[in-house]
N, C-alpha and C positions, 0 to 999 in steps of 0.2 A: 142710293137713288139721287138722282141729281135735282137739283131746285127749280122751282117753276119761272119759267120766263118772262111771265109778265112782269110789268113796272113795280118795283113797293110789294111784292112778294116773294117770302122768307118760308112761302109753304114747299114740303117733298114735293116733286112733278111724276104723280104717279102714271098720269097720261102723256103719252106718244103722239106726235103729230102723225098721223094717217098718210099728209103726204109728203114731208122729205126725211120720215123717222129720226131729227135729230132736234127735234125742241120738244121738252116738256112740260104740261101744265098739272096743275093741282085739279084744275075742276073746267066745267066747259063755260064757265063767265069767266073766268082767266084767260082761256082760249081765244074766247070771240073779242073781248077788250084788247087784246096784243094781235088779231087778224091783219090788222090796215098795216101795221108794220113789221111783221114776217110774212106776208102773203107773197113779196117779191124775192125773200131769200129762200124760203119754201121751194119755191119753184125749180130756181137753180140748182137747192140740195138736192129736188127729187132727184133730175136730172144726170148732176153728177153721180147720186147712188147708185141709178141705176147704168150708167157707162160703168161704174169700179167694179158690181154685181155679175156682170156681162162679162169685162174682163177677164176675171176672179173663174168664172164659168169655163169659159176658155180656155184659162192656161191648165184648169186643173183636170182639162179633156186631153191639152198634149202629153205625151208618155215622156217621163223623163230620161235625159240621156244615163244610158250606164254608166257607172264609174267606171276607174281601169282597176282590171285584177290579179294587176301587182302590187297592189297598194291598198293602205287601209284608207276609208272611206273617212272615217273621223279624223286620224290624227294624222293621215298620210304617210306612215311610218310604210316603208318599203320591205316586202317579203324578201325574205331570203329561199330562191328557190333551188337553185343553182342544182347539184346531184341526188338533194335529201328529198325524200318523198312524203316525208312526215309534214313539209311548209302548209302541208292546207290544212293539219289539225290547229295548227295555233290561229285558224280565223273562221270567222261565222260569217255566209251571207244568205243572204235573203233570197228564196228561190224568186220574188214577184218582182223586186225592183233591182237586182240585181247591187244593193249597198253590202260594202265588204265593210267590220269590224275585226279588228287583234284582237288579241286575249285581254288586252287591260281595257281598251275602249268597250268591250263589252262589259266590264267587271264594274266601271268608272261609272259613280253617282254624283261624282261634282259638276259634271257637266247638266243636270237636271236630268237627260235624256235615259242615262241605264242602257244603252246600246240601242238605240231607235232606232230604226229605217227609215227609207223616205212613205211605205206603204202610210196609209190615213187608217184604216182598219182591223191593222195585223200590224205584228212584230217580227220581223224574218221567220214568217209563216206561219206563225201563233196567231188565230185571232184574238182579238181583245175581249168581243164579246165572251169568250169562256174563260173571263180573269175576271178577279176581283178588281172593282174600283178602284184605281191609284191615280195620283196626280201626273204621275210622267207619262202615261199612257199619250203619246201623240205623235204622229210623223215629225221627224227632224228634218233639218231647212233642208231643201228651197220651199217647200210648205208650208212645215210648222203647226200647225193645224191639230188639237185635241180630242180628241175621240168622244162623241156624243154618245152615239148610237145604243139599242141592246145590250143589257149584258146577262149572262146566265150562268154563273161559276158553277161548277160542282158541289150540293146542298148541303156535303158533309164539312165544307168549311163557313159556309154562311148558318148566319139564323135566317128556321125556316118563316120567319114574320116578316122579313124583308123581302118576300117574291110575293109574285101577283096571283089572285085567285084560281085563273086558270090558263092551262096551257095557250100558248100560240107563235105565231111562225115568226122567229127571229130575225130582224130588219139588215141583221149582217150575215149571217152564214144560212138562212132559210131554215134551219131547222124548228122542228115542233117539240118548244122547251115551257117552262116556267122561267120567265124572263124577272129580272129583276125590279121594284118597283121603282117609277120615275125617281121619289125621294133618296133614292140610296145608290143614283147613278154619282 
């Protein structure tokens, strides 16, 4: 948590400015004492926030362009297609967004991704929501972007104390599950 903005305070800023979400104060008499001088960078923040928000909105409304599918999408290593009919077993792609991975870029954990696609909510057509919680769970670039949403593994790998009390409709594949609880996303 970052430290409160006013002058001579060394307290956590567990409060949010309201209007350019980017200063924090400890309490609302720290707030209002630092008012007269963030009141004019406030404004400009809101501003800016909300043009990158808008942005951000936008771009992730355009579809992105396909890759080419002679080529792996990660490491660009060029298929060999030529008379062998076997060349599309050695690669994985994604029916939604059309990213191709080799056999090692799928296999490949040093790159943090584990074979990601560009989808936000699925894995070359796996949703995420019926996986367990992992850190790489997230579109890879031009995104990049970490998977928030739902999740609902299969209960024979979870403990059943970690799902919520009752059924309801799952925010990424619509289904009527026992979703996971906020704490254990």
């Amino acid at each position: 948590m970052p430290l409160c903005e006013a002058d001579d305070c060394l307290n956590q800023g567990n409060f949010r400015c309201s209007g350019c979400k980017y200063a924090f104060y400890c309490s609302e008499k720290c707030q209002k004492a630092e008012w007269r001088i963030h009141k004019k960078g406030c404004a400009m923040n809101k501003i800016l926030r909300e043009m990158q928000e808008k942005a951000e909105e936008e771009e992730a409304r355009k579809p992105l362009k396909r890759p080419p599918t002679n080529r792996c999408t990660g490491c660009n290593h060029k298929f060999q297609n030529g008379d062998d009919e076997d060349w599309e077993e050695d690669r994985d792609e994604c029916p939604d967004c059309g990213y191709i991975a080799c056999e090692s870029c799928v296999s490949d954990t040093s790159n943090g991704k584990v074979g990601s696609c560009y989808c936000q909510n699925s894995n070359f057509g796996v949703p995420y929501c019926v996986m367990s919680p992992r850190w790489y769970h997230m579109s890879s670039a031009p995104r990049g972007r970490a998977y928030r949403g739902d999740r609902h593994p299969p209960a024979e790998y979870e403990d059943p104390g970690v799902y919520e009390d009752k059924p309801r409709k799952c925010g990424n594949c619509s289904k009527i599950v026992l979703c996971l609880k906020k704490e254990f996303l």
